[in-house]
N, C-alpha and C positions, 0 to 999 in steps of 0.2 A: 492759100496753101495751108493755112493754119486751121483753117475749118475744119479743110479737108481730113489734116491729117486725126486731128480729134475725133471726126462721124468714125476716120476707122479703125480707129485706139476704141472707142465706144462699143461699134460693132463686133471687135474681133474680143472684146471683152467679156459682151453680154451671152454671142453664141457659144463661147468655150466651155461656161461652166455645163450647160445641160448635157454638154455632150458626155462628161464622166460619167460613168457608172461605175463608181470603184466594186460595187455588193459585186454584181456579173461576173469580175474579173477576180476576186479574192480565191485565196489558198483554198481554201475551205469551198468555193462556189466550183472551181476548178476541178476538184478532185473527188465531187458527188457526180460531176458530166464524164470524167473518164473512167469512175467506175460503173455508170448506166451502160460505155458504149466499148470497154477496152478488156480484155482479160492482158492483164500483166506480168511478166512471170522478170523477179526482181532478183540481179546480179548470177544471170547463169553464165557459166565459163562457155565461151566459143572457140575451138583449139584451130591455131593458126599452122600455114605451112611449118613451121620452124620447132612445134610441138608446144610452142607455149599458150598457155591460154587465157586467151581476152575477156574481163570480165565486162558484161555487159545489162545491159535494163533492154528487155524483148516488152514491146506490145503490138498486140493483134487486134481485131476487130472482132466484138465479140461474135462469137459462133463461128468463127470461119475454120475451114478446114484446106487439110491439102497444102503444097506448094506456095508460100505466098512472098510477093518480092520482097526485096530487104534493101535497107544502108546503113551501111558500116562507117 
């Protein structure tokens, strides 16, 4: 039982590190892929039933036109 449990304390040791890629996932790596693929339009008011309005962060894909669905 002690072997066992060591090969897979070992195992689960050795695959974990390659699996990070922190570079990929960084601020900065993040926000050169969503400005290649996103046009953003930052904190436009959306007027709700009630006449107030919701301020919001809109992104679209870039080039897209027309109609396109949303969540709120």
């Amino acid at each position: 039982m002690g072997r066992m449990l060591a090969a897979t304390a070992a195992l689960a040791m050795a695959t974990g590190a390659p699996a990070q890629d922190y570079a990929r996932y960084s601020d900065d790596a993040i926000a050169r892929e969503m400005a290649a693929k996103v046009d953003a339009e930052m904190i436009a008011l959306v007027p709700m039933r009630d006449g107030v309005g919701l301020a919001t962060n809109i992104y679209r894909p870039k080039g897209a036109r027309g109609p396109l669905p949303t969540i709120l």
